[in-house]
C-alpha positions as CSV (number, residue, x, y, z in Angstrom):
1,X,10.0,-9.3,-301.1
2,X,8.5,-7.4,-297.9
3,X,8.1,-3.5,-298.1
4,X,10.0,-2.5,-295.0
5,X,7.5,0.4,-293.3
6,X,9.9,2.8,-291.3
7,X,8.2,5.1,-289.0
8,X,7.9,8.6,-290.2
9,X,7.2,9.7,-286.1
10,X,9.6,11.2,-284.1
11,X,8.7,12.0,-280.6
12,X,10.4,15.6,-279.8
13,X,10.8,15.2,-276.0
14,X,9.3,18.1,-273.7
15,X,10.5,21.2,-272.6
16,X,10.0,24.4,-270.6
17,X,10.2,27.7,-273.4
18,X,11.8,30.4,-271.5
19,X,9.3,33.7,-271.3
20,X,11.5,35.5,-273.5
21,X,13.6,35.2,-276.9
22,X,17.3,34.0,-276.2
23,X,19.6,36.2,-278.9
24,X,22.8,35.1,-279.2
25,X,25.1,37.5,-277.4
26,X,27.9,39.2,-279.7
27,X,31.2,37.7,-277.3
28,X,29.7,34.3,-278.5
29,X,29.2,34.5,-281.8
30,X,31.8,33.0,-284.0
31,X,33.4,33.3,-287.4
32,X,32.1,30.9,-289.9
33,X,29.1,29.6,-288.1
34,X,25.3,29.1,-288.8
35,X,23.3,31.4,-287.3
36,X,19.0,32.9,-288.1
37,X,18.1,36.1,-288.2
38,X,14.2,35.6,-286.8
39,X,12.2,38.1,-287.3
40,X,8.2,38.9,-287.3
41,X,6.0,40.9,-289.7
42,X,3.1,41.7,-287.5
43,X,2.6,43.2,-283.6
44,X,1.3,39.6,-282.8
45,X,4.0,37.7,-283.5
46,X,2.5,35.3,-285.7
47,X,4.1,35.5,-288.9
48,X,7.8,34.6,-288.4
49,X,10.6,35.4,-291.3
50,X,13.3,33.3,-290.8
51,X,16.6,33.5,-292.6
52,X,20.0,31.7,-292.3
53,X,23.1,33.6,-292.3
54,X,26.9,33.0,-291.4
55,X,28.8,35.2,-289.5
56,X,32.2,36.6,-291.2
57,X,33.2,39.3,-288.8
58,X,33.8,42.2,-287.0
59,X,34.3,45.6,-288.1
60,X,35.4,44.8,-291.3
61,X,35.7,48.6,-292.8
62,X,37.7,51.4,-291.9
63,X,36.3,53.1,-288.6
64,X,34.2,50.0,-287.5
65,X,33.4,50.1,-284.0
66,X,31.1,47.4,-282.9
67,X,30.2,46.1,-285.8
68,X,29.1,42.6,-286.9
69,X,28.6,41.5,-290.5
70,X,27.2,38.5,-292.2
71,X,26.5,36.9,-295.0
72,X,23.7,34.5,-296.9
73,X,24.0,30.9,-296.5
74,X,24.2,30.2,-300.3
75,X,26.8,32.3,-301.3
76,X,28.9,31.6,-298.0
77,X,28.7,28.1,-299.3
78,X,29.8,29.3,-303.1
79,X,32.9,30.8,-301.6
80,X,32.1,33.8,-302.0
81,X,34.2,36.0,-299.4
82,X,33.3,39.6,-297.9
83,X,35.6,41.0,-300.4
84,X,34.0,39.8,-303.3
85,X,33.4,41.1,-307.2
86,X,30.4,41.4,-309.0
87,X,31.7,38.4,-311.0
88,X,32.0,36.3,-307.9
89,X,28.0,35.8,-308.3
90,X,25.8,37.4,-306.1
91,X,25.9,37.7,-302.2
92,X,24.1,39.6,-299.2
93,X,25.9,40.9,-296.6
94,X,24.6,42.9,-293.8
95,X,26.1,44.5,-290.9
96,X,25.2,46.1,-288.0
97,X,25.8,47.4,-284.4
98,X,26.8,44.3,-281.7
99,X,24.3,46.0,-279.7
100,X,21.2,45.4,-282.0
101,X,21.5,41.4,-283.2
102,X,18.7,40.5,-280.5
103,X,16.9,38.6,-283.3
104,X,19.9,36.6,-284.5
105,X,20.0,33.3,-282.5
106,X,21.5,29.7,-282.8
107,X,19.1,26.7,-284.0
108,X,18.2,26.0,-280.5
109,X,17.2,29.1,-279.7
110,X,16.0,30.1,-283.1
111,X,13.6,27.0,-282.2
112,X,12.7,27.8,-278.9
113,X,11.0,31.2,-280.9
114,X,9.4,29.2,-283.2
115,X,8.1,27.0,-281.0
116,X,6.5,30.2,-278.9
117,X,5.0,31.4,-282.2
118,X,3.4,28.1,-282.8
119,X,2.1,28.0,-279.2
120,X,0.4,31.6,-279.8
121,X,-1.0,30.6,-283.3
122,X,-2.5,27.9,-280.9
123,X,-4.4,30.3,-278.9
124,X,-5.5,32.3,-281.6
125,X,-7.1,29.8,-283.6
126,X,-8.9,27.5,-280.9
127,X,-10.4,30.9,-279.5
């Protein structure tokens, strides 16, 4: 028998980044879908913290004006709904003004600020 070798190379094809971070805008995001919160732990944007999250709504308690919430991928996945119990296992939600989610992006975008930080890594370390 002959070991089939498959290539493990993938050619990403070439594109222009935009200067500046793409956040989703809060008319488009919608209920049930993947979204990453990215977000950087130092001045020079080096060290990105990326985290996947689902969006389950809008102004989900009383008096809400504006407000967004989401939810961790894993217990999204488990079922587990915004109105949960303890006994539902555990889940993260966070919520927050429409007007602050400019680090919550989808993949492509999410990518696009990756890639940025991998291009300024780049500069950093062949200086």
């Amino acid at each position: 028998m002959h070991d089939v070798l498959l290539s493990t190379h993938m050619n990403f094809p070439e594109r222009e980044l935009p200067d500046n971070a793409e956040p989703i805008s809060a008319s488009d995001l919608r209920e049930r879908q993947v979204y990453f919160a990215v977000n950087h732990v130092d001045d020079q944007m080096l060290i990105p913290v990326v985290e996947t999250i689902v969006f389950v709504g809008r102004n989900k308690e009383a008096g809400d004006v504006g407000q967004v919430y989401f939810q961790d991928v894993e217990s999204h996945r488990e079922g587990v709904s915004y109105d949960w119990e303890s006994s539902d296992g555990p889940a993260k939600f966070q919520s927050g003004s429409e007007e602050e989610i400019s680090h919550i992006f989808d993949y492509g975008h999410a990518l696009e600020v990756l890639m940025r930080c991998s291009l300024r890594r780049q500069r950093i370390v062949s200086k």
